[in-house]
PyMOL CGO cylinders between C-alpha atoms (Angstrom):
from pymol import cmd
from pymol.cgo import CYLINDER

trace = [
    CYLINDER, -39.11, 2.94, 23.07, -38.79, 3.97, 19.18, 0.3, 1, 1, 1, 1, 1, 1,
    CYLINDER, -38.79, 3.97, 19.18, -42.57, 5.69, 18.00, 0.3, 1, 1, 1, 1, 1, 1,
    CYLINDER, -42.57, 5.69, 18.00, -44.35, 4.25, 15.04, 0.3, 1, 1, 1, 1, 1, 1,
    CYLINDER, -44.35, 4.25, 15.04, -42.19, 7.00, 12.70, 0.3, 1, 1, 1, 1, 1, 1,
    CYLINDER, -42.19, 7.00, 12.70, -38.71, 6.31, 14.59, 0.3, 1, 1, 1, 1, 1, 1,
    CYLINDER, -38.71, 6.31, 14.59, -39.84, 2.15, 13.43, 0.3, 1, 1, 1, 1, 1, 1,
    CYLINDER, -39.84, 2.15, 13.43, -40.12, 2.84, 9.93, 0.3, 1, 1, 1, 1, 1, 1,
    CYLINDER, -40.12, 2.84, 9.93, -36.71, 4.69, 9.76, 0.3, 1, 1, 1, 1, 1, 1,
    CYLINDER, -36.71, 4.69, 9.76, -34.41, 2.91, 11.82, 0.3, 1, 1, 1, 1, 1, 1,
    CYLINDER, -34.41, 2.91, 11.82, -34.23, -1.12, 11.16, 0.3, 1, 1, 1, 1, 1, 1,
    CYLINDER, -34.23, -1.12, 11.16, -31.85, -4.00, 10.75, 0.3, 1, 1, 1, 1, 1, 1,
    CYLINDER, -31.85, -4.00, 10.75, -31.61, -6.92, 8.64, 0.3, 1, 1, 1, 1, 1, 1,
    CYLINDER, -31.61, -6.92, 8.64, -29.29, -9.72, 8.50, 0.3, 1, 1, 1, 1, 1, 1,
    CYLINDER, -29.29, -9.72, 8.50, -26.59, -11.66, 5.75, 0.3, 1, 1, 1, 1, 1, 1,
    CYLINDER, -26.59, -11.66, 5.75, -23.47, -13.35, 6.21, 0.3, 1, 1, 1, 1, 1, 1,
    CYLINDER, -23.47, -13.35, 6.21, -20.02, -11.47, 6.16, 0.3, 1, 1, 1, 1, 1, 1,
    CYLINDER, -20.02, -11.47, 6.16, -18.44, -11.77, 2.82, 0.3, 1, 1, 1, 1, 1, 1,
    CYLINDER, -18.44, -11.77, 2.82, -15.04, -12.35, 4.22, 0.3, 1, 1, 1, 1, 1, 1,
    CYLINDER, -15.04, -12.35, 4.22, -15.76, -14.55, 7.39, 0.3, 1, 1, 1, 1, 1, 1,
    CYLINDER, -15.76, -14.55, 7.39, -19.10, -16.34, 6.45, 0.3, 1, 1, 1, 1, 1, 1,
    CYLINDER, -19.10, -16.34, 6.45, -20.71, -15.30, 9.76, 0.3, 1, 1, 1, 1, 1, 1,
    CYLINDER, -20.71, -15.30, 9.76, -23.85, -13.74, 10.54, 0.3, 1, 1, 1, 1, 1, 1,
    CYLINDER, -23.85, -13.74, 10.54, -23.41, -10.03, 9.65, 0.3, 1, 1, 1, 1, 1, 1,
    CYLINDER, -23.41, -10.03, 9.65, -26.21, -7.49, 10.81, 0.3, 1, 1, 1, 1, 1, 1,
    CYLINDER, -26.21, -7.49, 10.81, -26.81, -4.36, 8.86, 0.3, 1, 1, 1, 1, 1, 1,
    CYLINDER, -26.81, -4.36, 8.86, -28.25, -1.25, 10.22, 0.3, 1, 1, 1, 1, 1, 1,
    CYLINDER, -28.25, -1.25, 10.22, -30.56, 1.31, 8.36, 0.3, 1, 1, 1, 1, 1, 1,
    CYLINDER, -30.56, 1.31, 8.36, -31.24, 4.37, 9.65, 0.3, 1, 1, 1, 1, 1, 1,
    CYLINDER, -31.24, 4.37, 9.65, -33.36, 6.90, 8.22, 0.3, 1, 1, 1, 1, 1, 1,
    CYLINDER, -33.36, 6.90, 8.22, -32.30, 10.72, 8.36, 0.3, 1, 1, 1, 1, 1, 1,
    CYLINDER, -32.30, 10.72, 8.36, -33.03, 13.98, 6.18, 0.3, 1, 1, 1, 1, 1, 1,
    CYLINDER, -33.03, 13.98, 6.18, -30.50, 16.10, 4.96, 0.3, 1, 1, 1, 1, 1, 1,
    CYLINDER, -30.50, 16.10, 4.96, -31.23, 19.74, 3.93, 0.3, 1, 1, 1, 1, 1, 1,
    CYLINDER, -31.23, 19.74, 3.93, -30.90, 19.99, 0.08, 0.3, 1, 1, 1, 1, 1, 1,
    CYLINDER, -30.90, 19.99, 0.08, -31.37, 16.48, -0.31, 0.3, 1, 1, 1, 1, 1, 1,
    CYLINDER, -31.37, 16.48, -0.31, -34.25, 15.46, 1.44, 0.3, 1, 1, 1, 1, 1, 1,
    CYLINDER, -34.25, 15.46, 1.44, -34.87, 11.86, 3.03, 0.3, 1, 1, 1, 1, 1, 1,
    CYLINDER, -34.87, 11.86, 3.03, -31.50, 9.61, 3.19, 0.3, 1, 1, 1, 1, 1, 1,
    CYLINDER, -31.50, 9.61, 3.19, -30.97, 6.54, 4.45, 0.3, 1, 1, 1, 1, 1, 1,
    CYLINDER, -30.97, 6.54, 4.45, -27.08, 5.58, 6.56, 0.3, 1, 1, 1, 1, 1, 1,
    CYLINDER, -27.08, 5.58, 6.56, -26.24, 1.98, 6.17, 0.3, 1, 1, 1, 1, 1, 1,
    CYLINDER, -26.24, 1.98, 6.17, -23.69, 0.39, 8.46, 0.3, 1, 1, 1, 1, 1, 1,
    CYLINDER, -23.69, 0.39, 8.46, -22.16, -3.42, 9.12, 0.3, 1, 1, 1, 1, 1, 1,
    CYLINDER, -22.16, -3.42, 9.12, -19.51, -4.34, 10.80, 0.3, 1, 1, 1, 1, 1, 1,
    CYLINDER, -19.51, -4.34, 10.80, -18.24, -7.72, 11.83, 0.3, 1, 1, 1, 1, 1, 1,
    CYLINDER, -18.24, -7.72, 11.83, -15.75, -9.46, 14.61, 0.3, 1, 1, 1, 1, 1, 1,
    CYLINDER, -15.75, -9.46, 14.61, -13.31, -10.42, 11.56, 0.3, 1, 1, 1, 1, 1, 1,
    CYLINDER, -13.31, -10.42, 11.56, -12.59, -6.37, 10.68, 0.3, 1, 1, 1, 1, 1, 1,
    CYLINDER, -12.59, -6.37, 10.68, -14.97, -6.49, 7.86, 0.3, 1, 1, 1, 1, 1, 1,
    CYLINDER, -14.97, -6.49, 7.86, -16.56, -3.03, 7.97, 0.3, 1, 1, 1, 1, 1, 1,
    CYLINDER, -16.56, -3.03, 7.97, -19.23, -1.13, 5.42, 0.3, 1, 1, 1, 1, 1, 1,
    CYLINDER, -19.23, -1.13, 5.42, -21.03, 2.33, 5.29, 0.3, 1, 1, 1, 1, 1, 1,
    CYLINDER, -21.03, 2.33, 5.29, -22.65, 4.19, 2.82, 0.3, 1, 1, 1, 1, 1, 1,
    CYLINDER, -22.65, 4.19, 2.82, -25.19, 6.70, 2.75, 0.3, 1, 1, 1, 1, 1, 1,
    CYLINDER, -25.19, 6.70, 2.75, -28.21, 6.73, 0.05, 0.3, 1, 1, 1, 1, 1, 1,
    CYLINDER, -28.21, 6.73, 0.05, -30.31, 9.63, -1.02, 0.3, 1, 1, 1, 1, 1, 1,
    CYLINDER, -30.31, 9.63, -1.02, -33.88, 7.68, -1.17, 0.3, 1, 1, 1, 1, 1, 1,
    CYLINDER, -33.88, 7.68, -1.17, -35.01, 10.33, -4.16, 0.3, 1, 1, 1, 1, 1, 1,
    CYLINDER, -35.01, 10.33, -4.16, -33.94, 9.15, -7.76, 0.3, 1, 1, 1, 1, 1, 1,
    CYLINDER, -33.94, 9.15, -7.76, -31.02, 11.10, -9.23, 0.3, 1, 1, 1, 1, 1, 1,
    CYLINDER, -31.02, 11.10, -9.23, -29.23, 11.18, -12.32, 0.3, 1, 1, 1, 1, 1, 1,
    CYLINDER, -29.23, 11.18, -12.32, -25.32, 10.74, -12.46, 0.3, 1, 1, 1, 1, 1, 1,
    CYLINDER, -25.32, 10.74, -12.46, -23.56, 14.43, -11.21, 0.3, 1, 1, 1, 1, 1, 1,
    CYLINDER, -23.56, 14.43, -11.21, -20.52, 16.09, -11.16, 0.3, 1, 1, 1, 1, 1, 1,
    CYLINDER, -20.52, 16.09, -11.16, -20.41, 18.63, -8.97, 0.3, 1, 1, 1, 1, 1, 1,
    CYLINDER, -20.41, 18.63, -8.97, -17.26, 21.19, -9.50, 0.3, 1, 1, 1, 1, 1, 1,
    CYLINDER, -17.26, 21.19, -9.50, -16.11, 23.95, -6.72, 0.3, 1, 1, 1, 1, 1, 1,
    CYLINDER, -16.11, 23.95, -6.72, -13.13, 26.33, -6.89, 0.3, 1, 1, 1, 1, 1, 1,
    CYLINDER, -13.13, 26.33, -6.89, -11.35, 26.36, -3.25, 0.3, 1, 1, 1, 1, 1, 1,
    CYLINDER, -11.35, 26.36, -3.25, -10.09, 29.95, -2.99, 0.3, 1, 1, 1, 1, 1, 1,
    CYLINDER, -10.09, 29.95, -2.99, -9.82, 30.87, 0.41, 0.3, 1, 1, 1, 1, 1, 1,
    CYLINDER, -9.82, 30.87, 0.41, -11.36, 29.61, 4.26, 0.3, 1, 1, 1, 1, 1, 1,
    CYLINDER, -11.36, 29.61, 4.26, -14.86, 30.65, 3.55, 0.3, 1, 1, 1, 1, 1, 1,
    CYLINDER, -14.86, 30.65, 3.55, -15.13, 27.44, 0.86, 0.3, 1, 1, 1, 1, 1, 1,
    CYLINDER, -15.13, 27.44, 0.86, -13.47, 25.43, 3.39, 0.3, 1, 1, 1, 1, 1, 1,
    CYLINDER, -13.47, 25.43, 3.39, -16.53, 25.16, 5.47, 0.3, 1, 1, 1, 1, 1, 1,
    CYLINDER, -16.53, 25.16, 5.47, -18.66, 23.82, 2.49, 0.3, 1, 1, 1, 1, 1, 1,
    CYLINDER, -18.66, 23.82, 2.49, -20.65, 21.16, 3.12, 0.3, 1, 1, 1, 1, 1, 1,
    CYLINDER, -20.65, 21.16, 3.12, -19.78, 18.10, 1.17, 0.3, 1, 1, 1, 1, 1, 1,
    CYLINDER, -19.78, 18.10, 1.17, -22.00, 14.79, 1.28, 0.3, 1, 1, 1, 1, 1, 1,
    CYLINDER, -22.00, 14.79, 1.28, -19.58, 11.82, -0.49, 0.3, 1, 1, 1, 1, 1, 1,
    CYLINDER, -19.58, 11.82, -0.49, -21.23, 8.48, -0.99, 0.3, 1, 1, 1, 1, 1, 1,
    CYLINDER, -21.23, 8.48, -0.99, -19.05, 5.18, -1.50, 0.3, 1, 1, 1, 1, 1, 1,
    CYLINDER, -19.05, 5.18, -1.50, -19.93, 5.69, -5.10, 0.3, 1, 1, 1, 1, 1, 1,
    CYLINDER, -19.93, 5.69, -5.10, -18.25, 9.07, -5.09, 0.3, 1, 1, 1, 1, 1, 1,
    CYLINDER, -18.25, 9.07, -5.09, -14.86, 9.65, -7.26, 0.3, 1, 1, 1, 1, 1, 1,
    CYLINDER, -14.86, 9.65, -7.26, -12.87, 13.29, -6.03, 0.3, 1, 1, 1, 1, 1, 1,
    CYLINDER, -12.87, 13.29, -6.03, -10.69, 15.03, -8.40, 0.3, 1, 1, 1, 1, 1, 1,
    CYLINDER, -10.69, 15.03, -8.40, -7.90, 17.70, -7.53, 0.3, 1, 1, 1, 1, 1, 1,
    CYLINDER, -7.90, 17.70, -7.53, -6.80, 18.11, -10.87, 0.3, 1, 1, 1, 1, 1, 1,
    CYLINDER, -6.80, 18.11, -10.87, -4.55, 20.98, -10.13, 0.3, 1, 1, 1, 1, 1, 1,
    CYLINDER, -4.55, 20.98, -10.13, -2.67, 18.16, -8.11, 0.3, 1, 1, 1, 1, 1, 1,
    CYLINDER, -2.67, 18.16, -8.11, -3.26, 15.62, -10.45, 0.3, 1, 1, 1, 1, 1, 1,
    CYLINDER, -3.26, 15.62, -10.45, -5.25, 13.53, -7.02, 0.3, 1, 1, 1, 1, 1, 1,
    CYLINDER, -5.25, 13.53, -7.02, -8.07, 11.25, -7.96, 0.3, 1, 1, 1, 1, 1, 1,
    CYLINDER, -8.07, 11.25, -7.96, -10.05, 9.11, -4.82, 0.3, 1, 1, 1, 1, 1, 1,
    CYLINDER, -10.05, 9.11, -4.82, -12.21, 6.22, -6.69, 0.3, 1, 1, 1, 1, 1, 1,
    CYLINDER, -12.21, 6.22, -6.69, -13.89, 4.51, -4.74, 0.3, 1, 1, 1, 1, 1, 1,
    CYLINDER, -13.89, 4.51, -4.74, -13.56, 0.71, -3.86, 0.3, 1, 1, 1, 1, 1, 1,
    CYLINDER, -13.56, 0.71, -3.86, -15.58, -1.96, -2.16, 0.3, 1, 1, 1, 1, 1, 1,
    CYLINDER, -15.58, -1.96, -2.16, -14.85, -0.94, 1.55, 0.3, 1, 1, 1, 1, 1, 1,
    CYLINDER, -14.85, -0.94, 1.55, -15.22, 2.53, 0.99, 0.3, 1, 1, 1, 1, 1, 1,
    CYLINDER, -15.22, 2.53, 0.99, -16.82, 4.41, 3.58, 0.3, 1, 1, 1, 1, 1, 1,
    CYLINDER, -16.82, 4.41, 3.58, -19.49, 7.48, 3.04, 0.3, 1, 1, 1, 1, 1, 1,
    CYLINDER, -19.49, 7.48, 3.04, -18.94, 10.32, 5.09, 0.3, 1, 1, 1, 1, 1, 1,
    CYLINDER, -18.94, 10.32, 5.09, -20.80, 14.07, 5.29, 0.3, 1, 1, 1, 1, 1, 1,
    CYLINDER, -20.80, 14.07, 5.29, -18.32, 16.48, 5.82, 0.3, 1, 1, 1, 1, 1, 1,
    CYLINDER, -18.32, 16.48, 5.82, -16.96, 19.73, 4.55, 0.3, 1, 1, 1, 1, 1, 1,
    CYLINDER, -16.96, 19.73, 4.55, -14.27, 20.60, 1.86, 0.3, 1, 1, 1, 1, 1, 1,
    CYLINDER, -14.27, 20.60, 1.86, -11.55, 21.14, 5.08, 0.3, 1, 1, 1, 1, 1, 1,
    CYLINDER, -11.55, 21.14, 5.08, -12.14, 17.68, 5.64, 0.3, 1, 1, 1, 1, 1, 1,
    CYLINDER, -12.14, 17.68, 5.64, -11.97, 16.34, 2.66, 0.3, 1, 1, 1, 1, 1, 1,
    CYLINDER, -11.97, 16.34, 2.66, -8.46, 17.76, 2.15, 0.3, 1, 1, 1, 1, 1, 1,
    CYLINDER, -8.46, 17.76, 2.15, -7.43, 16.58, 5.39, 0.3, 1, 1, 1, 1, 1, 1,
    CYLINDER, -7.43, 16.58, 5.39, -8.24, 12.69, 4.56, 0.3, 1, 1, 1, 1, 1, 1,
    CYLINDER, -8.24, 12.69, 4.56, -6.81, 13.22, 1.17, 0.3, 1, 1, 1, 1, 1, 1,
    CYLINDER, -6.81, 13.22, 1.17, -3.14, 15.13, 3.11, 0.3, 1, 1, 1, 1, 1, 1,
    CYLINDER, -3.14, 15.13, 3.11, -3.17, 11.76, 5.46, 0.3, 1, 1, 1, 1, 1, 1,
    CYLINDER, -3.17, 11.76, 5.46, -3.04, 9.28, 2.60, 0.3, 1, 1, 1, 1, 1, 1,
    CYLINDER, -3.04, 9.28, 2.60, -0.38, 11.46, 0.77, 0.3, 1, 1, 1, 1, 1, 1,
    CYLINDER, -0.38, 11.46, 0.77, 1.75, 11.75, 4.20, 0.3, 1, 1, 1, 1, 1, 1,
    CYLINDER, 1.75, 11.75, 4.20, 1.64, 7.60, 3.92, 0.3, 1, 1, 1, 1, 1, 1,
    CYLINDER, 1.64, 7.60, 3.92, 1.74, 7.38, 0.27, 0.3, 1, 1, 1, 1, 1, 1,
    CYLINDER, 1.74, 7.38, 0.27, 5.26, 9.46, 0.77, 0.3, 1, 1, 1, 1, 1, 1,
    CYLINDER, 5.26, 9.46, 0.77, 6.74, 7.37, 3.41, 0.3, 1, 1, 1, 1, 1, 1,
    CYLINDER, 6.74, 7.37, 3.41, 6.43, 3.93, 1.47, 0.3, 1, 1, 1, 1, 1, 1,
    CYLINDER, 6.43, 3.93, 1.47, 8.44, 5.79, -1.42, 0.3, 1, 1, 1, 1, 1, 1,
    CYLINDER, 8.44, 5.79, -1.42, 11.17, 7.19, 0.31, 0.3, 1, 1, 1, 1, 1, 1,
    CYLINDER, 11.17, 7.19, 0.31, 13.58, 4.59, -1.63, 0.3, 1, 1, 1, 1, 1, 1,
    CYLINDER, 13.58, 4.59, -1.63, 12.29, 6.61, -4.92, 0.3, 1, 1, 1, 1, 1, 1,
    CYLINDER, 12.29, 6.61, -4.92, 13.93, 10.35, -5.24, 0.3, 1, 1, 1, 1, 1, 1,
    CYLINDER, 13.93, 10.35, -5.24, 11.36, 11.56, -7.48, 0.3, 1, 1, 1, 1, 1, 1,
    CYLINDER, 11.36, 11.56, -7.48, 7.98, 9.74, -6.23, 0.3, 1, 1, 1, 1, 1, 1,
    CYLINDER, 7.98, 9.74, -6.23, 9.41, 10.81, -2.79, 0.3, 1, 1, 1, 1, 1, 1,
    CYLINDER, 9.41, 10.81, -2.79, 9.67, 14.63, -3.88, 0.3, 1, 1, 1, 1, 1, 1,
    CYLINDER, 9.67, 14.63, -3.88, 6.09, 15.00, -5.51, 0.3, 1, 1, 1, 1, 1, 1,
    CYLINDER, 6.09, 15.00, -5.51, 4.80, 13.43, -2.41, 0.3, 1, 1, 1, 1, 1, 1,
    CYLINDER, 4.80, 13.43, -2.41, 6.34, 16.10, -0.51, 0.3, 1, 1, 1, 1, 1, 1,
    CYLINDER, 6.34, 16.10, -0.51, 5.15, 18.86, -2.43, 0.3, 1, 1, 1, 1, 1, 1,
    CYLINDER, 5.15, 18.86, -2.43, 1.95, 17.17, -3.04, 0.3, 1, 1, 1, 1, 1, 1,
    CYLINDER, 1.95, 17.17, -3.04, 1.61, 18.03, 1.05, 0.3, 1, 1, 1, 1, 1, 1,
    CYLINDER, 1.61, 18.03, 1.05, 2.72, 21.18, 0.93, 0.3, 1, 1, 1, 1, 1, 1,
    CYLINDER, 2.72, 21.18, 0.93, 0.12, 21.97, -1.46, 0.3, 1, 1, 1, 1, 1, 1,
    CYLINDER, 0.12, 21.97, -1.46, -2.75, 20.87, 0.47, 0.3, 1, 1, 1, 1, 1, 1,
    CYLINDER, -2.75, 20.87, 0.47, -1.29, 22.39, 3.66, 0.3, 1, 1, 1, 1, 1, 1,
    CYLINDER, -1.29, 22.39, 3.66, -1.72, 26.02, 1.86, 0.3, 1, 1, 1, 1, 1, 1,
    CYLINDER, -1.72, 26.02, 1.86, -4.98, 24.90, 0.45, 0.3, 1, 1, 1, 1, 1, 1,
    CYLINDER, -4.98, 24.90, 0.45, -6.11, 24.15, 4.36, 0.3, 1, 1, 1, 1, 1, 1,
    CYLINDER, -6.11, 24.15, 4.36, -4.69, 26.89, 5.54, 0.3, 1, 1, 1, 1, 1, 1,
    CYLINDER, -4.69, 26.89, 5.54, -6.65, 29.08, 2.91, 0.3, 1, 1, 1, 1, 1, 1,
    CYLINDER, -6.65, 29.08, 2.91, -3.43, 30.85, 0.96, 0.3, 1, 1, 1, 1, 1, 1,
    CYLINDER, -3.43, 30.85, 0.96, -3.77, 28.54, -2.04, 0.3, 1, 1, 1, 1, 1, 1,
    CYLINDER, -3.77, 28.54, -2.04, -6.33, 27.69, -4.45, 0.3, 1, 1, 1, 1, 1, 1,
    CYLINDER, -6.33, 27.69, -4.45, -7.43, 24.49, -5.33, 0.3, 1, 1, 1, 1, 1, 1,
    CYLINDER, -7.43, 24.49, -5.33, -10.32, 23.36, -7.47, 0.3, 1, 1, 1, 1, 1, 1,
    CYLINDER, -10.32, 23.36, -7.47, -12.42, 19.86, -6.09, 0.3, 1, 1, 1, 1, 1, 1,
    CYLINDER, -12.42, 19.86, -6.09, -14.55, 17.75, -7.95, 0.3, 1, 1, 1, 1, 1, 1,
    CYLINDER, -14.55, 17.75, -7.95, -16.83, 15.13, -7.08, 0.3, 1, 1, 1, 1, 1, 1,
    CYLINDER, -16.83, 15.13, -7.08, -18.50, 12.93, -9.87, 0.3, 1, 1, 1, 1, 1, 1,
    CYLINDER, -18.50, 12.93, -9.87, -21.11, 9.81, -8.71, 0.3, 1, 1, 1, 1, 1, 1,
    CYLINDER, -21.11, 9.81, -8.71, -22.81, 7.58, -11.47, 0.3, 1, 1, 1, 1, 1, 1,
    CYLINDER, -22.81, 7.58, -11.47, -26.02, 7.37, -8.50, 0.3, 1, 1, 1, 1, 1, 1,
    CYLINDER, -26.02, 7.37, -8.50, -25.97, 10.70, -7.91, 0.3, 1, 1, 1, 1, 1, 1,
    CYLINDER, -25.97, 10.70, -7.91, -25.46, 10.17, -4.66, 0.3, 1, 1, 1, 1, 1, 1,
    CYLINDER, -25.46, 10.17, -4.66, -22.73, 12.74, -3.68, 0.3, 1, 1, 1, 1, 1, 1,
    CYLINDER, -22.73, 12.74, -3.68, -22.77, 16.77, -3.97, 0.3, 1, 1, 1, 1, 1, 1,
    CYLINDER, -22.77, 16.77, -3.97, -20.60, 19.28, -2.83, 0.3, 1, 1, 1, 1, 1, 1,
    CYLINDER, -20.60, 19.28, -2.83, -23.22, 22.64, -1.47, 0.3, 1, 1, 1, 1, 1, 1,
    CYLINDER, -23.22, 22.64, -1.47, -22.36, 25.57, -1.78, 0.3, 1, 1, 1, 1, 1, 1,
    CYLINDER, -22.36, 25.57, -1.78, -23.36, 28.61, -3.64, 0.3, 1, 1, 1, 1, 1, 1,
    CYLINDER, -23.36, 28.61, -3.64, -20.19, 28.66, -5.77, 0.3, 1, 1, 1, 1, 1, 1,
    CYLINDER, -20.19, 28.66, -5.77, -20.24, 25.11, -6.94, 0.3, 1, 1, 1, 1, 1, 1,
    CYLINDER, -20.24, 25.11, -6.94, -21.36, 24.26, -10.68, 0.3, 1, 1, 1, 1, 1, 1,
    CYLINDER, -21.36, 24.26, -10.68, -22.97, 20.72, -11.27, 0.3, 1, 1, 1, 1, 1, 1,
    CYLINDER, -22.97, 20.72, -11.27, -23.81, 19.03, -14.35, 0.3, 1, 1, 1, 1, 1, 1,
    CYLINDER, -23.81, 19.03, -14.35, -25.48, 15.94, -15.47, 0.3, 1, 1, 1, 1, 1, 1,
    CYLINDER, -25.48, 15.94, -15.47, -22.85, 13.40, -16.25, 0.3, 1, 1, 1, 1, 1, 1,
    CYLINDER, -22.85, 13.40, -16.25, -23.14, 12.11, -20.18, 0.3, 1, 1, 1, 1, 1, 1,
    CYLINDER, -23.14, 12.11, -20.18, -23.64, 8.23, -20.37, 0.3, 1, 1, 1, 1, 1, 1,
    CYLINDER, -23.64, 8.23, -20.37, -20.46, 7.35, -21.01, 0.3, 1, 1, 1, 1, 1, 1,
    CYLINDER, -20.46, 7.35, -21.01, -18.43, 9.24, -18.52, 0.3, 1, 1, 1, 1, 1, 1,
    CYLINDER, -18.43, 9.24, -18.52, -20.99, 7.88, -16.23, 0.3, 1, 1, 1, 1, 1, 1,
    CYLINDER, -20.99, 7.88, -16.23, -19.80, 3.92, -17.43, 0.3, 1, 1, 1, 1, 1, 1,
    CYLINDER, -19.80, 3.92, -17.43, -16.37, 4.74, -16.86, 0.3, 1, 1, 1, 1, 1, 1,
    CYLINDER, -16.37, 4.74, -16.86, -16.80, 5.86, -12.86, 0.3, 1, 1, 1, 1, 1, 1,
    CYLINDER, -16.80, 5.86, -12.86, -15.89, 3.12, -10.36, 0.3, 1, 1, 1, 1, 1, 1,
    CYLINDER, -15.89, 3.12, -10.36, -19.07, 2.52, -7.75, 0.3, 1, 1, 1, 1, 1, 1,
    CYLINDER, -19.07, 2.52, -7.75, -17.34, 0.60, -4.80, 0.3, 1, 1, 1, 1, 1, 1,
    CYLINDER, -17.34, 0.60, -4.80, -20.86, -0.81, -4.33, 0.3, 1, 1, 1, 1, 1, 1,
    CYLINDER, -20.86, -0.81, -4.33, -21.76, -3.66, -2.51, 0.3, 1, 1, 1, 1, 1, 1,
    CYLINDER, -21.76, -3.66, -2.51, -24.99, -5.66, -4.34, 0.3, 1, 1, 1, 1, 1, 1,
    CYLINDER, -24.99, -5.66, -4.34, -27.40, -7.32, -2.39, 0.3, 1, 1, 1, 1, 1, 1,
    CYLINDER, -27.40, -7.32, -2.39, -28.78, -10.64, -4.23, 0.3, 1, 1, 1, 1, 1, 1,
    CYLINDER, -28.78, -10.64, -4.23, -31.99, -10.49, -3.14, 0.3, 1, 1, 1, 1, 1, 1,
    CYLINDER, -31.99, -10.49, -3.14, -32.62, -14.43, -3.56, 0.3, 1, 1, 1, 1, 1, 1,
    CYLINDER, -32.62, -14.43, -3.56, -29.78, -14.92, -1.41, 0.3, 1, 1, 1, 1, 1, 1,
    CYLINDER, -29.78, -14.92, -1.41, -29.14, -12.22, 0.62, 0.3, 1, 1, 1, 1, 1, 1,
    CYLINDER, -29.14, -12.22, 0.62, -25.52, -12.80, -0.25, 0.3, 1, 1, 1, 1, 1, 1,
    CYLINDER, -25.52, -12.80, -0.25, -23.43, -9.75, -0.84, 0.3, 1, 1, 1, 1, 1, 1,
    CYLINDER, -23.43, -9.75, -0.84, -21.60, -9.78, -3.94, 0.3, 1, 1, 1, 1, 1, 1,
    CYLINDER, -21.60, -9.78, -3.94, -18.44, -7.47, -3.97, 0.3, 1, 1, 1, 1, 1, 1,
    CYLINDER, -18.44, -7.47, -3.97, -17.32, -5.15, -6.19, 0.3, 1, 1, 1, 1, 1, 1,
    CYLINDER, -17.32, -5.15, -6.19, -14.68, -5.88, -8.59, 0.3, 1, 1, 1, 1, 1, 1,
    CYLINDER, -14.68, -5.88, -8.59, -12.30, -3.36, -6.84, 0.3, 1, 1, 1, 1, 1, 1,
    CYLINDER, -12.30, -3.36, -6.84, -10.88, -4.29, -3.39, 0.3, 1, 1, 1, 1, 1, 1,
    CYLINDER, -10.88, -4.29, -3.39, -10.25, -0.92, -2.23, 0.3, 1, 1, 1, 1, 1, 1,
    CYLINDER, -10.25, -0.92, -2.23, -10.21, 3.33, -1.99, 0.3, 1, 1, 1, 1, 1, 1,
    CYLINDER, -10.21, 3.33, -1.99, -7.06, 4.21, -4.42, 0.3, 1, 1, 1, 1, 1, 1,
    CYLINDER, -7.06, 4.21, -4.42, -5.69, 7.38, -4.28, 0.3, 1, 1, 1, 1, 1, 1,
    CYLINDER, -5.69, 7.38, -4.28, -3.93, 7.86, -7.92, 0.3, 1, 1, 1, 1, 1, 1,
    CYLINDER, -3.93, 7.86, -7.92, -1.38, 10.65, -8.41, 0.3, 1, 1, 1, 1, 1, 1,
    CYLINDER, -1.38, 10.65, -8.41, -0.65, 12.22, -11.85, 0.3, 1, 1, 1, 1, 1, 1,
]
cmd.load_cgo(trace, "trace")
């Protein structure tokens, strides 16, 4: 039996799926986070395959971008907290992740960032193996991140979030206050509740891209 303080931090409410129609259930669960404070992990899922989690730091934040240079396997254990409205840079690989609407939050650490990032290249390079060159940077696009896991090559990730709800911490990682208009430009891969309705209203983009430069 859930105490009076368990109550107020764990709770579900109900809308319909916006792919099936059907009666969709949403759980809330309340949680704290060192650094951050009170959070609050949101999770749906429905018998069609529609899925959706995110994770929202209840404190007010501005839009961040939080930089870290990955130079060996001490970094690899930092702590990394991406929400759905997260976008992650590799520039050095020329990788961007922007989010879409059934992107799911996760709290991990840089190792495991690079690992779901090496698993989308490894398929990414497979459905071009009919194009020579888009074939070849996929390949070395691997090889790069297995050195980077392995700790014998440096990398530098970046996270940027218009809601300020994502943050890579460590001692070594810079953050800044996004301006207003690099903020605009961010995908959000939010899904908006109307609260008249209680339909959800997706967002424009349909899913996580990976884009390679």
């Amino acid at each position: 039996m859930l105490n009076d303080r368990e109550s107020c931090h764990r709770f579900e409410t109900r809308t319909s799926c916006p792919l099936c129609h059907d009666d969709l259930i949403i759980r809330w669960q309340g949680d704290e986070i060192p650094y951050f404070g009170e959070v609050m992990y949101i999770t749906a899922a429905c018998k069609c395959s529609f899925r959706f989690a995110d994770t929202i730091i209840l404190s007010q934040k501005e839009p961040t971008r939080y930089e870290l240079k990955v130079e060996g396997l001490e970094d690899l254990n930092s702590r990394v907290v991406r929400s759905t409205s997260g976008t992650i840079r590799i520039p050095e690989l020329g990788i961007d992740v922007e989010p879409g609407s059934i992107s799911d939050s996760y709290v991990t650490n840089i190792e495991g960032v690079l690992d779901r990032i090496y698993n989308v290249v490894i398929t990414a390079t497979r459905w071009c193996e009919d194009e020579e060159d888009k074939h070849a940077r996929g390949l070395e696009v691997q090889k790069a991140l297995e050195e980077a896991i392995d700790g014998k090559r440096s990398l530098t990730v970046i996270i940027e979030d218009p809601f300020g709800n994502s943050a890579i911490i460590s001692d070594k990682a810079t953050s800044r206050v996004l301006t207003h208009e690099e903020a605009e430009h961010l995908k959000t891969g939010m899904i908006v509740f109307d609260v008249k309705s209680s339909d959800m209203a997706l967002d424009a983009c349909d899913s996580e891209h990976m884009l390679e430069g």
